[in-house]
Predicted model as a PDB file, atoms N, CA, C, CB and O in Angstrom, pLDDT in the B-factor column:
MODEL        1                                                                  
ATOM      1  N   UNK A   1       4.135  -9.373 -10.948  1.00 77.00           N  
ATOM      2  CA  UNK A   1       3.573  -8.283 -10.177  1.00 77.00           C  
ATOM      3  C   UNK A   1       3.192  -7.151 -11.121  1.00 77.00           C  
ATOM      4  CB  UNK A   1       4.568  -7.796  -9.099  1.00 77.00           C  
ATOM      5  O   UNK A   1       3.838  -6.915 -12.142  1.00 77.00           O  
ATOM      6  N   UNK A   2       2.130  -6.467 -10.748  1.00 95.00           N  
ATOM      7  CA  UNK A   2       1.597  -5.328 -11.559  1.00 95.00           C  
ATOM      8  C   UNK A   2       2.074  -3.703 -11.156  1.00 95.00           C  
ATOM      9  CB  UNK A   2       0.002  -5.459 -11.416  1.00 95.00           C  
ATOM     10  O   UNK A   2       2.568  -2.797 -11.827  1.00 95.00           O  
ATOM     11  N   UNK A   3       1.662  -3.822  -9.706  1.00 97.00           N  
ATOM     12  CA  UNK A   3       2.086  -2.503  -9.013  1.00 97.00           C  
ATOM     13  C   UNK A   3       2.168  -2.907  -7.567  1.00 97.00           C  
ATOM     14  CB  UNK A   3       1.008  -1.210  -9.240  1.00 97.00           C  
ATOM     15  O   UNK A   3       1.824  -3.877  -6.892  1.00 97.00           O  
ATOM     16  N   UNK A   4       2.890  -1.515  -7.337  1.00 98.00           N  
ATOM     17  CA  UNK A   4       3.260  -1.907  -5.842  1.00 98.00           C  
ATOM     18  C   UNK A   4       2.970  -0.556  -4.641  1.00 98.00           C  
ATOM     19  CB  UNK A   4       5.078  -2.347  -5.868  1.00 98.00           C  
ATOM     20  O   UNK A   4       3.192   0.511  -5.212  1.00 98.00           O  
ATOM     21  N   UNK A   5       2.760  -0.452  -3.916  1.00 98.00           N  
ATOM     22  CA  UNK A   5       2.048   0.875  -2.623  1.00 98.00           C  
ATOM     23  C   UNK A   5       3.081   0.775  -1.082  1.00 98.00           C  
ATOM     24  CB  UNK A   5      -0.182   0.266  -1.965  1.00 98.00           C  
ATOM     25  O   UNK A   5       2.958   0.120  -0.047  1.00 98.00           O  
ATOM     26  N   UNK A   6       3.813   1.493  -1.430  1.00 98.00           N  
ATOM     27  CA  UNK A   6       4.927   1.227   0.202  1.00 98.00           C  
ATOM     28  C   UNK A   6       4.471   2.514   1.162  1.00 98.00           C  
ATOM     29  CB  UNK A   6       7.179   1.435  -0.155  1.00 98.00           C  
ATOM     30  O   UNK A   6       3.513   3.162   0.741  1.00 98.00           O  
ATOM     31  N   UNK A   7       4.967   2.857   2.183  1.00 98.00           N  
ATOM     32  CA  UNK A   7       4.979   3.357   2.619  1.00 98.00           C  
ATOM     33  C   UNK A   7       5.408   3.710   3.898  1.00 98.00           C  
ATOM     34  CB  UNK A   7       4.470   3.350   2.298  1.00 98.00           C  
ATOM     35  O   UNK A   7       5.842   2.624   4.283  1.00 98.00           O  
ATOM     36  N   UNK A   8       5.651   4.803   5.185  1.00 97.00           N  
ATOM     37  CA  UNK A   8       6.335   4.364   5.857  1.00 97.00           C  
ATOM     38  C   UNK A   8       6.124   5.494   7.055  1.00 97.00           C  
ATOM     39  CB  UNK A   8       7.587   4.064   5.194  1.00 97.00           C  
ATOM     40  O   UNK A   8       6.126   6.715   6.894  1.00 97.00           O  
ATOM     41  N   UNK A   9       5.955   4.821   8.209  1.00 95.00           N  
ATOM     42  CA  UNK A   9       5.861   5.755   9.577  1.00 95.00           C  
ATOM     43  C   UNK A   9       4.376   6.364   9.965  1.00 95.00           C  
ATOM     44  CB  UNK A   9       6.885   7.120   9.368  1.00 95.00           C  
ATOM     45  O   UNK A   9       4.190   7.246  10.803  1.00 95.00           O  
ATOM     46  N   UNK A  10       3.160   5.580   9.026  1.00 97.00           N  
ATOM     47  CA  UNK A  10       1.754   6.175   9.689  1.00 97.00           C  
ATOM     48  C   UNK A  10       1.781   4.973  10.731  1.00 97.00           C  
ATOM     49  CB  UNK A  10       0.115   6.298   8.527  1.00 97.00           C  
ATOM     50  O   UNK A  10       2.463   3.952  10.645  1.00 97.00           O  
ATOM     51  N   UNK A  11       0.761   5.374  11.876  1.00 95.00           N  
ATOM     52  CA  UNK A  11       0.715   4.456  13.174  1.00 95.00           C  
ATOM     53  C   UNK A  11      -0.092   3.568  12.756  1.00 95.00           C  
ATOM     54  CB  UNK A  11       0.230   5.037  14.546  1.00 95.00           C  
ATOM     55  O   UNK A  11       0.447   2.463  12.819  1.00 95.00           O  
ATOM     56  N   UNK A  12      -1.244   3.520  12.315  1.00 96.00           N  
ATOM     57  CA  UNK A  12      -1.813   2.147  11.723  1.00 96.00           C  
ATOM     58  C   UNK A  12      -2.393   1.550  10.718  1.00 96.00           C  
ATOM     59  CB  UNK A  12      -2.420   1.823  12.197  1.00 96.00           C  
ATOM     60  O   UNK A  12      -1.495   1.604   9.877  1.00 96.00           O  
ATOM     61  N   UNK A  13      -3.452   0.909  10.118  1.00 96.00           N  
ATOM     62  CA  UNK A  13      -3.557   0.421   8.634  1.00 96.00           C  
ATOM     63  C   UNK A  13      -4.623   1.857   8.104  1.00 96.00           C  
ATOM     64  CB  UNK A  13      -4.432  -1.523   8.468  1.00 96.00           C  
ATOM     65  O   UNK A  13      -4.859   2.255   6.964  1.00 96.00           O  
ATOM     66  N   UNK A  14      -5.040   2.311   9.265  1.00 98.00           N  
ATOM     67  CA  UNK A  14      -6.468   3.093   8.563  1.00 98.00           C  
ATOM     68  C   UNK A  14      -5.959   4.497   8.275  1.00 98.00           C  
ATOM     69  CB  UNK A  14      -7.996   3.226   9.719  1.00 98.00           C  
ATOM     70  O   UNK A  14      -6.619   5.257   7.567  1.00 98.00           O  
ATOM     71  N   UNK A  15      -4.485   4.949   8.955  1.00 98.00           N  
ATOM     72  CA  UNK A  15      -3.890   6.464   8.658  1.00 98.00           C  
ATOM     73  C   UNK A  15      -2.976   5.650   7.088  1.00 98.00           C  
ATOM     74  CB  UNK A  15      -2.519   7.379  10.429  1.00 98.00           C  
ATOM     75  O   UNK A  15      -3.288   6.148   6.006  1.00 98.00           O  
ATOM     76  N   UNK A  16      -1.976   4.527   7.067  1.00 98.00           N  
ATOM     77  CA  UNK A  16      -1.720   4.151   5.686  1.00 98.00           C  
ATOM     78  C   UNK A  16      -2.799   4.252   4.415  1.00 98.00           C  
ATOM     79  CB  UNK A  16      -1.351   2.824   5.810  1.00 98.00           C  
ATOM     80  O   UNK A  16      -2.619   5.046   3.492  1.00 98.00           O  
ATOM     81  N   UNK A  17      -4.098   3.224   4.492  1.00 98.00           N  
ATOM     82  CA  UNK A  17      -4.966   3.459   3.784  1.00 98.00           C  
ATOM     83  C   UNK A  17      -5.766   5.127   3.358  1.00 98.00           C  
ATOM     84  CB  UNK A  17      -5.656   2.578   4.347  1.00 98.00           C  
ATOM     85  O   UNK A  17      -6.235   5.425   2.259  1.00 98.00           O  
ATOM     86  N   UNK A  18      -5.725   5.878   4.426  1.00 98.00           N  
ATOM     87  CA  UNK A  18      -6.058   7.360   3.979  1.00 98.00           C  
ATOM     88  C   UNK A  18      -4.835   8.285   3.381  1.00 98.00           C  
ATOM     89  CB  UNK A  18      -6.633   8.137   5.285  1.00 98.00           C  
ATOM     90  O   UNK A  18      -5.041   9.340   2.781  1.00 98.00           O  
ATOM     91  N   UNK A  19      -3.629   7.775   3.614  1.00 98.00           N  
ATOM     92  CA  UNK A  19      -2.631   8.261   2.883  1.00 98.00           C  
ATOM     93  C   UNK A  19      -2.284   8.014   1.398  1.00 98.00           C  
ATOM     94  CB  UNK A  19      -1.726   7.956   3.512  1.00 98.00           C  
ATOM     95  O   UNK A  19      -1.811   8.726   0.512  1.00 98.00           O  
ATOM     96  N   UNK A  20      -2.780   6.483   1.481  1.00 98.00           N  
ATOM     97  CA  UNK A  20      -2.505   6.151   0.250  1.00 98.00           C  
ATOM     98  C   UNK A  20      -3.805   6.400  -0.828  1.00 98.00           C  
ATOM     99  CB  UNK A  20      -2.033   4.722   0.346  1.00 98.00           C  
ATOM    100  O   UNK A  20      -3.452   6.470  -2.005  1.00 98.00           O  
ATOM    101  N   UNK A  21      -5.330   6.547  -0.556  1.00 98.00           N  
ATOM    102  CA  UNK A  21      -6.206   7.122  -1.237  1.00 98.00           C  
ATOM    103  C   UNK A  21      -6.097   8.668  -1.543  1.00 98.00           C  
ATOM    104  CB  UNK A  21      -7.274   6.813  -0.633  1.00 98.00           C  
ATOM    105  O   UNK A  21      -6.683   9.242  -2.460  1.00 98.00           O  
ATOM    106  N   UNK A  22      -5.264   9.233  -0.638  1.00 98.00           N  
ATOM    107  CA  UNK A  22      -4.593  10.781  -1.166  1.00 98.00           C  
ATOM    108  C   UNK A  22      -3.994  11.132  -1.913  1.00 98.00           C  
ATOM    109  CB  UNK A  22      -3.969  11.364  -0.660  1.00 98.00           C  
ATOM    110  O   UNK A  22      -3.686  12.324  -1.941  1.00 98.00           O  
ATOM    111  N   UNK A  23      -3.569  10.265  -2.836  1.00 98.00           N  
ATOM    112  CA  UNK A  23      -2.163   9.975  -4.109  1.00 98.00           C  
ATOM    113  C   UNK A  23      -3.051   9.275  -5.200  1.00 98.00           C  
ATOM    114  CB  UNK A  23      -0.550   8.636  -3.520  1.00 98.00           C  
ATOM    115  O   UNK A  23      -3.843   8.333  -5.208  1.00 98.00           O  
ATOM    116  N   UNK A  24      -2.666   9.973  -5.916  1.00 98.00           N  
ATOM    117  CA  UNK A  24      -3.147   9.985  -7.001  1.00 98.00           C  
ATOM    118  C   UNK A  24      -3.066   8.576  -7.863  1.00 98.00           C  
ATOM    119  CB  UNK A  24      -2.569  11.046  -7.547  1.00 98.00           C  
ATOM    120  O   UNK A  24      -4.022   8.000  -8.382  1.00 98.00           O  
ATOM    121  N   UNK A  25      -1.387   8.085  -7.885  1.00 98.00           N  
ATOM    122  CA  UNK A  25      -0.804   6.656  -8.080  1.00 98.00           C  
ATOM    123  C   UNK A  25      -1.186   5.565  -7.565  1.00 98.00           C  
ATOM    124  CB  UNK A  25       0.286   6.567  -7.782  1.00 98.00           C  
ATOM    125  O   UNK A  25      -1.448   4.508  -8.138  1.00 98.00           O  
ATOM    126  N   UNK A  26      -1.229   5.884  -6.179  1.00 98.00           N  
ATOM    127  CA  UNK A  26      -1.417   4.840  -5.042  1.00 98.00           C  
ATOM    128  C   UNK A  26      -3.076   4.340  -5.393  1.00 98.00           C  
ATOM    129  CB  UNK A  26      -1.172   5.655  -3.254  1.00 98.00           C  
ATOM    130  O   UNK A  26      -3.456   3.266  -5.860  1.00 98.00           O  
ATOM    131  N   UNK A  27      -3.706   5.284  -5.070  1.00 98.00           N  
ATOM    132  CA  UNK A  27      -5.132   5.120  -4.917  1.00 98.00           C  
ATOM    133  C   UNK A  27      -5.534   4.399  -6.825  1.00 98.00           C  
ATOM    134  CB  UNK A  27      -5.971   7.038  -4.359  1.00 98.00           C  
ATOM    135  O   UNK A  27      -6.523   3.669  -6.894  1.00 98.00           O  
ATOM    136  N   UNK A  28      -4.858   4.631  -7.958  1.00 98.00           N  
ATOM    137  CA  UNK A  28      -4.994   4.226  -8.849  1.00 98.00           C  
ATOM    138  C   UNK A  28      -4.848   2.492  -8.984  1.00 98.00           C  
ATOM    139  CB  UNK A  28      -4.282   5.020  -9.453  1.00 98.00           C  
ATOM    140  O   UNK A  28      -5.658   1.669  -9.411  1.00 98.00           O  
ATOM    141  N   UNK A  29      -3.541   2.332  -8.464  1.00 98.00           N  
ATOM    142  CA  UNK A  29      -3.128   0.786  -7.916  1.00 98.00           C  
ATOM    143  C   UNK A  29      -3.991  -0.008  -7.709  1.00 98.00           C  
ATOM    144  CB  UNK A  29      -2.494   0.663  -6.748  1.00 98.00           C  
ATOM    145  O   UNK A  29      -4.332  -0.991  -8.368  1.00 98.00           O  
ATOM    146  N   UNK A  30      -4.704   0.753  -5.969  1.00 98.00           N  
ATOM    147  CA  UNK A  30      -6.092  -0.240  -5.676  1.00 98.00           C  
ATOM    148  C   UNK A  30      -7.201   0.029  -5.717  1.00 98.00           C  
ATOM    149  CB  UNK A  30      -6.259  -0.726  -4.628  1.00 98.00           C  
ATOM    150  O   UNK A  30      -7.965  -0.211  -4.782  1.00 98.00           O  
ATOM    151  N   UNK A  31      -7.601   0.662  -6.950  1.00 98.00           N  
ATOM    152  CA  UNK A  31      -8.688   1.175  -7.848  1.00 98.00           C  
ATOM    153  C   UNK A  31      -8.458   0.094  -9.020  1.00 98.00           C  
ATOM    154  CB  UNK A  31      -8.513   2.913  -8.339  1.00 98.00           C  
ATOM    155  O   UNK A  31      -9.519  -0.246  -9.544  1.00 98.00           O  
ATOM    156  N   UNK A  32      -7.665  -0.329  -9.383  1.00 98.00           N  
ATOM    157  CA  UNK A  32      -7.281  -0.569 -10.775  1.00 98.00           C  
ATOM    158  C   UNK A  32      -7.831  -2.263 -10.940  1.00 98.00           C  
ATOM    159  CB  UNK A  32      -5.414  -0.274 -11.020  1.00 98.00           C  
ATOM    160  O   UNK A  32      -6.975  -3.102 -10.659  1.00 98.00           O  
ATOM    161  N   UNK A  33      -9.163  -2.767 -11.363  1.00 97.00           N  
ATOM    162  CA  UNK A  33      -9.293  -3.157 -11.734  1.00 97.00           C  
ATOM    163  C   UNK A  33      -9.247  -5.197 -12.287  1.00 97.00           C  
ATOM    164  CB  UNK A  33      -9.075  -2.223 -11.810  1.00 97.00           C  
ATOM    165  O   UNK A  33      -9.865  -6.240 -12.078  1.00 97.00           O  
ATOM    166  N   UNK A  34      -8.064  -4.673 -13.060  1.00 97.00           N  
ATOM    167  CA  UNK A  34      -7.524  -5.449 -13.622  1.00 97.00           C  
ATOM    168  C   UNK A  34      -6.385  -6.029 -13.023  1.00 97.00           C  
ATOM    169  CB  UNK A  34      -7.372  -5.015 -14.597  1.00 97.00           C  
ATOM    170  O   UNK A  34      -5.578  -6.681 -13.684  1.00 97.00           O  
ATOM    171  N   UNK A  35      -6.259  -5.808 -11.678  1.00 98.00           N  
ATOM    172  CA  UNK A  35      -5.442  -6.324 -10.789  1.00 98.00           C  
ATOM    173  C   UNK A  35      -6.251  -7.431  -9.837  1.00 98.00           C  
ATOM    174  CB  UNK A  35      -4.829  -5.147 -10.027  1.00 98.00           C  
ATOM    175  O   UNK A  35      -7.047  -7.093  -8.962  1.00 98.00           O  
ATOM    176  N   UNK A  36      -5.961  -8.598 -10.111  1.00 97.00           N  
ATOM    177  CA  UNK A  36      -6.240  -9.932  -9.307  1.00 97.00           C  
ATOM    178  C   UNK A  36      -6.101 -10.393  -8.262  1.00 97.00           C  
ATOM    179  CB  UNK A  36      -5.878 -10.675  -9.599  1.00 97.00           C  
ATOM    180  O   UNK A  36      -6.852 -11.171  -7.673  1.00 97.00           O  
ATOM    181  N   UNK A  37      -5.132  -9.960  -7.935  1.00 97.00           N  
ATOM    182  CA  UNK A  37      -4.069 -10.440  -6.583  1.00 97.00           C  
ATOM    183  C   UNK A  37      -3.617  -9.467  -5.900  1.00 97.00           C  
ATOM    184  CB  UNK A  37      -2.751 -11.171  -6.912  1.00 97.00           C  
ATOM    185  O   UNK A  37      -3.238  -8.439  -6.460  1.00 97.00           O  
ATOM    186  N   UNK A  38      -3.564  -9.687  -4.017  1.00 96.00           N  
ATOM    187  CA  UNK A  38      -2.950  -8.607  -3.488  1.00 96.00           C  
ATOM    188  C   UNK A  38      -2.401  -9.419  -2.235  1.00 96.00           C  
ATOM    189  CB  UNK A  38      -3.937  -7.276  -3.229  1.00 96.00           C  
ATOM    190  O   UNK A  38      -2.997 -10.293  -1.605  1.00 96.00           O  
ATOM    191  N   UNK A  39      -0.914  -8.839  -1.992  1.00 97.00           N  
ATOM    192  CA  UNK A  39      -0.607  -9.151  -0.718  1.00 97.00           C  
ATOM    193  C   UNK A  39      -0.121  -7.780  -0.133  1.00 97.00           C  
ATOM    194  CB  UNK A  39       0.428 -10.325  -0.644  1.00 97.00           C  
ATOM    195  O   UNK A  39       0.228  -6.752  -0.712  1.00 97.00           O  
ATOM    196  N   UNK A  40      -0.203  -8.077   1.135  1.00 97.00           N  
ATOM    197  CA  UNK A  40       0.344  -6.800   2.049  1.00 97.00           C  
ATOM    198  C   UNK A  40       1.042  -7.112   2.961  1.00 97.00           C  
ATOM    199  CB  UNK A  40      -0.567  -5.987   2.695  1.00 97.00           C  
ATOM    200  O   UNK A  40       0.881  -8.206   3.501  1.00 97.00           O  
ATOM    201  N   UNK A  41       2.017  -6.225   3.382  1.00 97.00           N  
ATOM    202  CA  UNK A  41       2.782  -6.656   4.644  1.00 97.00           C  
ATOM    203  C   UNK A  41       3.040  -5.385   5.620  1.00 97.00           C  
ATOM    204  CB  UNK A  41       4.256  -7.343   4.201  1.00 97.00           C  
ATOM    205  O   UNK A  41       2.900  -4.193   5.346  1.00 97.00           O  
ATOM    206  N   UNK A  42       3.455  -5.980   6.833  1.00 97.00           N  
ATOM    207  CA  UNK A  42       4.144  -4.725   7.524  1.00 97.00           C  
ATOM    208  C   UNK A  42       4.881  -4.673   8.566  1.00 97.00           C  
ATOM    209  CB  UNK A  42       3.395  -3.919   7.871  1.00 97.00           C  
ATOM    210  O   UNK A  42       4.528  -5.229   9.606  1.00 97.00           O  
ATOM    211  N   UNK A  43       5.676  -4.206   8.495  1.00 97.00           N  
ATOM    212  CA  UNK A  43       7.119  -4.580   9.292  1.00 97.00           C  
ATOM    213  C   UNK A  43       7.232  -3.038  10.347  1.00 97.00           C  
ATOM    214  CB  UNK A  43       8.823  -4.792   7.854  1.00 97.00           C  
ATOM    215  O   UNK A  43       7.202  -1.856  10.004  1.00 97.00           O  
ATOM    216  N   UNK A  44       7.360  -3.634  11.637  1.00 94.00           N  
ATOM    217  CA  UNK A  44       7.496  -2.806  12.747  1.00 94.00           C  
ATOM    218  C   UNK A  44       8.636  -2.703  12.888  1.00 94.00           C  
ATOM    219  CB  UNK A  44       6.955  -3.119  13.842  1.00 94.00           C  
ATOM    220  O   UNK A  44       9.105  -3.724  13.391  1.00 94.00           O  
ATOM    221  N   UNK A  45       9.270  -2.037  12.711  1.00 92.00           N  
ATOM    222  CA  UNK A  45      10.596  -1.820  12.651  1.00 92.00           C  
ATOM    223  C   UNK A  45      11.559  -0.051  13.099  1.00 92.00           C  
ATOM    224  CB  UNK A  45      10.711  -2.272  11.129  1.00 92.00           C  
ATOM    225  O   UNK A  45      10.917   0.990  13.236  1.00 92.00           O  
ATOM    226  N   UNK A  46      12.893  -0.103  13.230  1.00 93.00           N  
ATOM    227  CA  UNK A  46      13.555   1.119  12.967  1.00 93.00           C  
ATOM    228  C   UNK A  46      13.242   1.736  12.184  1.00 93.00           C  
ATOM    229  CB  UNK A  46      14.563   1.129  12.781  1.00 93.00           C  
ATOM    230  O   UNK A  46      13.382   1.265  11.055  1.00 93.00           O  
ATOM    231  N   UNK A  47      12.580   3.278  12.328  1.00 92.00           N  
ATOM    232  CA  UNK A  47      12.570   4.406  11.138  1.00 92.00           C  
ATOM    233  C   UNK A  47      10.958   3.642  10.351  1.00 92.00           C  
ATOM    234  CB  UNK A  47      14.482   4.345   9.823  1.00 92.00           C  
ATOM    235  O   UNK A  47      10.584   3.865   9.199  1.00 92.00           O  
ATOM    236  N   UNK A  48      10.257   2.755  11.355  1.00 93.00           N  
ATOM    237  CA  UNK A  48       9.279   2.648  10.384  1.00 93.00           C  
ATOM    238  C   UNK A  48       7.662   2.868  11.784  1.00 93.00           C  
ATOM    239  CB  UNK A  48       9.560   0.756   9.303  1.00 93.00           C  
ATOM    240  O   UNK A  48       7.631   3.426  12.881  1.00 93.00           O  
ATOM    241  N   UNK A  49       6.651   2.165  11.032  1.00 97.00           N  
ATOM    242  CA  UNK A  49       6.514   0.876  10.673  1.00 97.00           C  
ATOM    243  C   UNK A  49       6.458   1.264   9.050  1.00 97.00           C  
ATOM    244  CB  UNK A  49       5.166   0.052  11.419  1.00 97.00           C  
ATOM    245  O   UNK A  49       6.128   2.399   8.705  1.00 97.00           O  
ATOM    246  N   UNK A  50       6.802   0.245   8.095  1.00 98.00           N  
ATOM    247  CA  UNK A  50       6.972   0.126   6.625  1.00 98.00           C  
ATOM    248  C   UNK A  50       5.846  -0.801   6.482  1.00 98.00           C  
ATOM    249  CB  UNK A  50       8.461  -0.418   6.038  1.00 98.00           C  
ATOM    250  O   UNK A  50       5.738  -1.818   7.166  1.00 98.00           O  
ATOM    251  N   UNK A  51       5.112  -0.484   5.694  1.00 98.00           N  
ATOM    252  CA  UNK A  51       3.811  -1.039   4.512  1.00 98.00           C  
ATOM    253  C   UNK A  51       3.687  -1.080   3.366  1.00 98.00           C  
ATOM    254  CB  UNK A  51       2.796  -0.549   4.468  1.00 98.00           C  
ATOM    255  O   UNK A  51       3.848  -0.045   2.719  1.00 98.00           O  
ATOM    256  N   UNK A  52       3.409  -2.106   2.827  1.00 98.00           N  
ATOM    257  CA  UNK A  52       3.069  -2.474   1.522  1.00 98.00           C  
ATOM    258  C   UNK A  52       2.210  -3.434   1.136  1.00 98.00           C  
ATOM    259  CB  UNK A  52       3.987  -2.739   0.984  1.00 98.00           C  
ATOM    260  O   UNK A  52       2.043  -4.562   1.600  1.00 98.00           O  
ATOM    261  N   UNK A  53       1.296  -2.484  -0.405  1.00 98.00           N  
ATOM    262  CA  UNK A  53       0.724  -3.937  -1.070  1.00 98.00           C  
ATOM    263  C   UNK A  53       1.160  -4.252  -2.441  1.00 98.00           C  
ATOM    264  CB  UNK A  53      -0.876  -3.965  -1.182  1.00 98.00           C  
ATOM    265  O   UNK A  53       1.712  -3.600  -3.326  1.00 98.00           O  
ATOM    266  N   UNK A  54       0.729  -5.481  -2.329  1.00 98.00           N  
ATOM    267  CA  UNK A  54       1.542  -5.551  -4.132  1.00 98.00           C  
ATOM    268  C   UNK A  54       0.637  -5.884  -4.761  1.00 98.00           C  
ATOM    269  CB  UNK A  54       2.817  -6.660  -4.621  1.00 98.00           C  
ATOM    270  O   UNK A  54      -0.262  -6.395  -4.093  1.00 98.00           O  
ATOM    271  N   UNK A  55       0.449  -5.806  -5.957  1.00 98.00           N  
ATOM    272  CA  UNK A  55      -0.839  -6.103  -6.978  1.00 98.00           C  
ATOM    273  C   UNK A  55      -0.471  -7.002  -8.115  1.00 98.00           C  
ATOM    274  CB  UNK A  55      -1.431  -4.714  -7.681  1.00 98.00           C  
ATOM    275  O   UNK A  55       0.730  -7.097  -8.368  1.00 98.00           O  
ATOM    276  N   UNK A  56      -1.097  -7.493  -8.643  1.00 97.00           N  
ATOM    277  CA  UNK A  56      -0.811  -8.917  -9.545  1.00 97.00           C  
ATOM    278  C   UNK A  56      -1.998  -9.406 -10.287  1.00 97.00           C  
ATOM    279  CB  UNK A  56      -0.366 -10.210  -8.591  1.00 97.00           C  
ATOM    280  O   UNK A  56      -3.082  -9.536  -9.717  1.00 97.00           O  
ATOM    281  N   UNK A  57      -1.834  -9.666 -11.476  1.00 96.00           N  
ATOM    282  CA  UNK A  57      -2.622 -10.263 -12.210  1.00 96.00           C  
ATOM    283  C   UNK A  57      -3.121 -11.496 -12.272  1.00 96.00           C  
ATOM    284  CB  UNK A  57      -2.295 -10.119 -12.986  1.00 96.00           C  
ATOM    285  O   UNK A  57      -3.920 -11.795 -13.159  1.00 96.00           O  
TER     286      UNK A  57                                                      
ENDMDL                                                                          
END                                                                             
């Protein structure tokens, strides 16, 4: 794995995705290139929903 983008409690993929292009890190992640591979997940859950992508070469 290369990098990774979590996050936690926006209501759906398009308030996550504008949160995460607001960060400087995040938005670098899936800007970056040289990253091959991506999975994402997201878990509806207590204290969430929790999101993530992971990046990979």
């Amino acid at each position: 794995m290369g990098g990774e983008n979590i996050a936690r409690g926006q209501v759906d993929a398009a308030a996550v995705m504008a949160s995460w292009m607001n960060s400087d890190g995040h938005r670098a992640n899936i800007l970056n290139c040289d990253f091959t591979t991506m999975g994402v997940g997201v878990v509806f859950g207590d204290g969430g929903p929790w999101w993530t992508q992971d990046f990979g070469y």
